[in-house]
C-alpha positions in Angstrom: -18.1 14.3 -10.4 -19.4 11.0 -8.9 -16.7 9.8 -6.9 -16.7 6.0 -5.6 -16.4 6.6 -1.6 -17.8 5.5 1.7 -20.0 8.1 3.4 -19.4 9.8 6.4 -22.2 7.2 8.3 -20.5 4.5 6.9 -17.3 6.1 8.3 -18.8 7.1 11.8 -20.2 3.2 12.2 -16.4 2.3 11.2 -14.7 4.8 14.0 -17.6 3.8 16.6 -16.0 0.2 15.7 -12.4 1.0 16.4 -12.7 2.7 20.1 -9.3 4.5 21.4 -7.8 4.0 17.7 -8.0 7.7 17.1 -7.0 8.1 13.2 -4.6 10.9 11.9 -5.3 12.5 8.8 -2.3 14.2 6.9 -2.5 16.3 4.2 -0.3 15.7 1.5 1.8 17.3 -0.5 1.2 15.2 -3.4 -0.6 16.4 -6.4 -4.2 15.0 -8.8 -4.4 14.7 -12.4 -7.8 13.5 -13.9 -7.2 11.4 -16.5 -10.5 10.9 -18.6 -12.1 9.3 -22.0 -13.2 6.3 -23.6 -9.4 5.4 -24.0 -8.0 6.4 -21.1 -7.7 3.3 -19.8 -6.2 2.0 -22.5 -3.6 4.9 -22.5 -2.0 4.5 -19.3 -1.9 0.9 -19.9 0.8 1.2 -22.3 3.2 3.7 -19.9 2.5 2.0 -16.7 3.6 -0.7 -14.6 0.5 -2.1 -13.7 -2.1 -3.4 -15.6 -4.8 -0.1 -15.8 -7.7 -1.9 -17.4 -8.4 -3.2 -14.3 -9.5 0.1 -13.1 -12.6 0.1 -16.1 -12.8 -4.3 -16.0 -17.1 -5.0 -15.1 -17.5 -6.6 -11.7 -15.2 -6.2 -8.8 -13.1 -3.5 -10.0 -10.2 -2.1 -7.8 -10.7 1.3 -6.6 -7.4 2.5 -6.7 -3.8 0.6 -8.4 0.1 1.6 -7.4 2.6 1.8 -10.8 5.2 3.5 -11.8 5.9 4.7 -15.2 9.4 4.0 -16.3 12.0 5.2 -19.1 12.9 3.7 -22.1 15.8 2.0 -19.8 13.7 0.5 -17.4 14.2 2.6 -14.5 11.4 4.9 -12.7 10.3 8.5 -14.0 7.0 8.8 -11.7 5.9 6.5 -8.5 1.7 7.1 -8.8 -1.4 5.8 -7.4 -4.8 5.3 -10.0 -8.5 6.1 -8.8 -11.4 4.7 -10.4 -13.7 7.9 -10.0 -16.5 6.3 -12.4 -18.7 4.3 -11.0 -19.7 1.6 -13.2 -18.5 0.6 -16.6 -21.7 2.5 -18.3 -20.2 5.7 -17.2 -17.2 7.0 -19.0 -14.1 5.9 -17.9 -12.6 8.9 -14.9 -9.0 7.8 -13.4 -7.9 10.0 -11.1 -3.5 10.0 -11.1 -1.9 11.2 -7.8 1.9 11.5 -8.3 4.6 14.0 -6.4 3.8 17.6 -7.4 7.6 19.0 -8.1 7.1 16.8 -11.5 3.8 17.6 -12.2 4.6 19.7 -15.3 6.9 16.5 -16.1 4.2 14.1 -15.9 2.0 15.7 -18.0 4.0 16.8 -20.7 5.0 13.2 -20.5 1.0 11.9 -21.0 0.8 14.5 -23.7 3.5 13.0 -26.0 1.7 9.9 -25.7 -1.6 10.8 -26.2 -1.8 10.7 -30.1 -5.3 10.4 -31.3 -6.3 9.2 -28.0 -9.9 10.1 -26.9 -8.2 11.4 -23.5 -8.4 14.3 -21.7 -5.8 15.5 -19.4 -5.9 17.9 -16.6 -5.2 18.6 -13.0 -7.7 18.8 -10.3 -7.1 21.7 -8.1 -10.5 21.6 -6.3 -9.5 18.3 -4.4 -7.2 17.4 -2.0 -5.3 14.6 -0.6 -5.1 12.9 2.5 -3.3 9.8 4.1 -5.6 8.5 6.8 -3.2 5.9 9.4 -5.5 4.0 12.0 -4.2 4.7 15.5 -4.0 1.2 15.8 -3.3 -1.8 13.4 -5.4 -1.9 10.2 -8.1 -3.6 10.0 -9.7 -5.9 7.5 -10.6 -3.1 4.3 -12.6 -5.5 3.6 -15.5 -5.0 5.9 -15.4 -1.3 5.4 -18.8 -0.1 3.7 -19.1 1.2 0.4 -21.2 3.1 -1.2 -21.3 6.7 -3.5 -21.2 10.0 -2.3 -20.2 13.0 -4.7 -18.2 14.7 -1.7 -15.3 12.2 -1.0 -13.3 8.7 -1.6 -11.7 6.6 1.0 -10.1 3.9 0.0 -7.3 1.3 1.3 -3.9 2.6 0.8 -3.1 0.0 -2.5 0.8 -0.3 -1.6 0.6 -1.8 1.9 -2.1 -2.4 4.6 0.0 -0.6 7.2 -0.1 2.8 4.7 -3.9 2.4 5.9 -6.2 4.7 3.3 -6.3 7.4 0.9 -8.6 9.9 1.0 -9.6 12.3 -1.7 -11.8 15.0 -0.6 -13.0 18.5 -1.8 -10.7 21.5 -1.1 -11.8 22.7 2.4 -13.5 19.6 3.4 -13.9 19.7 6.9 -12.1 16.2 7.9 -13.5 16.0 11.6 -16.8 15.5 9.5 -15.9 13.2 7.5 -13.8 10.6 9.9 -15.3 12.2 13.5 -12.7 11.9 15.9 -10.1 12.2 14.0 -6.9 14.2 14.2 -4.6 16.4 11.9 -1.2 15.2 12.0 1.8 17.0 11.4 3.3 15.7 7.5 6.6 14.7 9.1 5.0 12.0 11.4 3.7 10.8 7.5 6.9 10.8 6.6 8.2 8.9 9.5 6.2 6.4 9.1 6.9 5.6 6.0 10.5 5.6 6.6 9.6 3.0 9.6 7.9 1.1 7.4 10.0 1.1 3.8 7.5 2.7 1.7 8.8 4.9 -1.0 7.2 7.9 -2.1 8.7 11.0 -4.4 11.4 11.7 -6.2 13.8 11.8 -3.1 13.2 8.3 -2.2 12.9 7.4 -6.3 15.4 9.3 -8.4 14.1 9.8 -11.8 16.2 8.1 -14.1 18.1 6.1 -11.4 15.4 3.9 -9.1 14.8 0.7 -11.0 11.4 -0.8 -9.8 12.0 -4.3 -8.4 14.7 -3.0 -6.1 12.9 -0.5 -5.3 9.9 -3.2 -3.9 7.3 -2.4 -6.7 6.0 -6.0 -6.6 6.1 -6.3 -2.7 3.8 -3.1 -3.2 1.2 -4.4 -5.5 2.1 -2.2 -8.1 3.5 -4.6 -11.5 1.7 -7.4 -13.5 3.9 -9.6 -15.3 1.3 -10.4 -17.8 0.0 -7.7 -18.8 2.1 -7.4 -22.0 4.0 -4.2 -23.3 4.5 -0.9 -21.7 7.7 1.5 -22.0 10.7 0.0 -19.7 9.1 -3.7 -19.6 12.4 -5.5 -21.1 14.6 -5.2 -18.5 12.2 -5.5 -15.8 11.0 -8.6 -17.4 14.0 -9.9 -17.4 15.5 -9.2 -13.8 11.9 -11.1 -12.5 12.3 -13.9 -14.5 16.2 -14.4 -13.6 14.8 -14.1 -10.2 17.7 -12.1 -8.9 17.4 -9.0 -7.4 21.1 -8.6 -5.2 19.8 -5.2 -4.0 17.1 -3.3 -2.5 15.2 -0.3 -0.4 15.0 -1.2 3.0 14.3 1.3 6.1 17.1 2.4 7.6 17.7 3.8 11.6 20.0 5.8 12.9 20.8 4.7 17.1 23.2 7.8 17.8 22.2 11.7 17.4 22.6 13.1 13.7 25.1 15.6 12.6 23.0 18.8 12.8 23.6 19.4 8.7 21.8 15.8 9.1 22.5 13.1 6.2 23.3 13.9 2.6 20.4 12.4 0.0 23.2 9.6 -1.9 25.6 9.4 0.7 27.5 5.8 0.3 26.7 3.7 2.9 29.5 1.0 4.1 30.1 -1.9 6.0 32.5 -2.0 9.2 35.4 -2.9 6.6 34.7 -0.5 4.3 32.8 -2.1 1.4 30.7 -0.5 -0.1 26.8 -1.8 0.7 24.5 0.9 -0.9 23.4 4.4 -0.9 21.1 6.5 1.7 18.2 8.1 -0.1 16.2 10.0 2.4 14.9 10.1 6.0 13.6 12.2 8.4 15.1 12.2 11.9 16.6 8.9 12.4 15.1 7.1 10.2 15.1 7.0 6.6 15.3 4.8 3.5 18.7 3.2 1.3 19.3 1.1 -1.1 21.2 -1.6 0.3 22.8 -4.8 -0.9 21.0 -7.5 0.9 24.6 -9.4 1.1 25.5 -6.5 3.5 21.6 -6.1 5.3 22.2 -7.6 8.6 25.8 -6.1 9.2 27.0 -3.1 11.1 26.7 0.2 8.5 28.1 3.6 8.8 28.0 6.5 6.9 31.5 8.8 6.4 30.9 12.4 6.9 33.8 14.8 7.2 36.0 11.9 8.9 33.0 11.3 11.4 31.4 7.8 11.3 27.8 7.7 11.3 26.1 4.5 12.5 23.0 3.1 11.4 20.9 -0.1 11.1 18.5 -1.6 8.1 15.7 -3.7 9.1 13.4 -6.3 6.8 9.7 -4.8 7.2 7.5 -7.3 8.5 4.7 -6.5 6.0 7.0 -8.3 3.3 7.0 -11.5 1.5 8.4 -14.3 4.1 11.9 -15.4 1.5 11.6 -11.6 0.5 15.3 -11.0 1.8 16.7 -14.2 0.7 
């Protein structure tokens, strides 16, 4: 498999570049399915968010894309991120799907009953593995990393948000201290914190299946819709919302100042202002912090939580990696 990546000199040069930014390497828990055939671009293009075809487009290609493939009502089945693995558009088109592994099955039984006649081929990719590489300091311009291909691995930005820093996809058993020297292995809940800290969305936790619709849930703050692309299942009523241009609620990260209950916080517990209205819905969190859907009427206001006649207090914040009038 040729896989688009920067080699480990390229890498080395880039660490040697960022002295005392030590970078953490998590392995996730997420799962790969190889997605490959003439039409396989064409294929997800009609059950995704985003628009696929620039994954197999000559020139400048992206290396990897953030969608979502929704039902038939609008609202998210599976959060995913694309990789091109081909390397040019001589070679046949190789998309590599990464997607949370509890739906796996789901996902692709879900392909499969959309794959009529399609010259597509399906399957998962247990020989690789996953990582979420996070600088130890801001990141930097992806721009200037170097690129090349190497058979062994593929690093590339993180396509929802600069401060998710990169992806890497590497064979199973890859030694990772090779591949990005001085690098640690961090423990998956600091991952998860992170993300929490910073509003990202990830899984069926933080998008219920069926329930999650896509521009509350910040799909176009994260890259990951085109609004010209033309049809794909669940496009009417996200069309619509956009072009109304009014979206009264959304996922924002969520602390909480005072020590949790030790059962910690129920995944849907109503979340409410001081005087009791209702202003959204906790999804998930680790420690004290975690992710809601909020109504942005209700953002900036004191928030609690009733558990068992105990009031739980907690604060949302607007991450600063948004849009400017994103809360407005």
């Amino acid at each position: 498999m040729l896989v688009r990546a920067i080699t480990a000199p390229g890498l080395r040069r880039w660490c040697r570049g960022r002295r005392g930014a030590a970078a953490a390497c998590f392995s996730l828990g997420r799962a790969l399915l190889g997605v490959r055939g003439a039409d396989a671009a064409m294929f997800l293009q009609g059950l995704l968010t985003n628009d696929v075809t620039q994954l197999v487009a000559a020139g400048d290609a992206p290396p990897a894309l953030y969608a979502h493939a929704l039902n038939v009502q609008g609202r998210c089945l599976y959060d995913v991120i694309l990789y091109r693995l081909h390397g040019s558009t001589a070679e046949e088109p190789h998309i590599l799907l990464e997607c949370d592994s509890s739906v796996l099955d789901s996902i692709q039984k879900h392909l499969k009953l959309y794959k009529i006649r399609r010259k597509v081929t399906i399957a998962p990719c247990p020989d690789l593995s996953l990582w979420a590489v996070i600088p130890g300091e801001q990141p930097g311009d992806a721009s200037s990393l170097p690129k090349c291909a190497d058979p062994a691995l593929l690093l590339t930005p993180d396509p929802r948000a600069e401060v998710m820093g990169w992806r890497l996809i590497a064979k199973k058993g890859a030694n990772l201290s090779e591949i990005i020297p001085g690098s640690q292995v961090g423990d998956i809940q600091d991952y998860h914190r992170h993300r929490y800290k910073q509003g990202i969305p990830e899984g069926v936790k933080d998008l219920p299946p069926g329930v999650a619709l896509p521009l509350e849930s910040n799909l176009a703050f994260m890259n990951g819709i085109s609004f010209t692309k033309g049809c794909y299942i669940g496009q009417e009523l996200t069309a619509r919302t956009h072009h109304m241009g009014v979206i009264r609620k959304r996922l924002l990260p969520v602390s909480f100042p005072e020590p949790l209950p030790t059962a910690g916080i129920p995944e849907g517990a109503e979340i409410l202002t001081e005087s009791g209205k209702r202003a959204g819905k906790f999804r998930a969190g680790r420690g004290e912090l975690g992710i809601a859907l909020l109504r942005l009427a209700h953002a900036n206001e004191p928030l609690c939580i009733n558990l068992g006649g105990d009031r739980v207090k907690l604060k949302a914040a607007t991450p600063q990696w948004w849009p400017k009038a994103a809360a407005k």
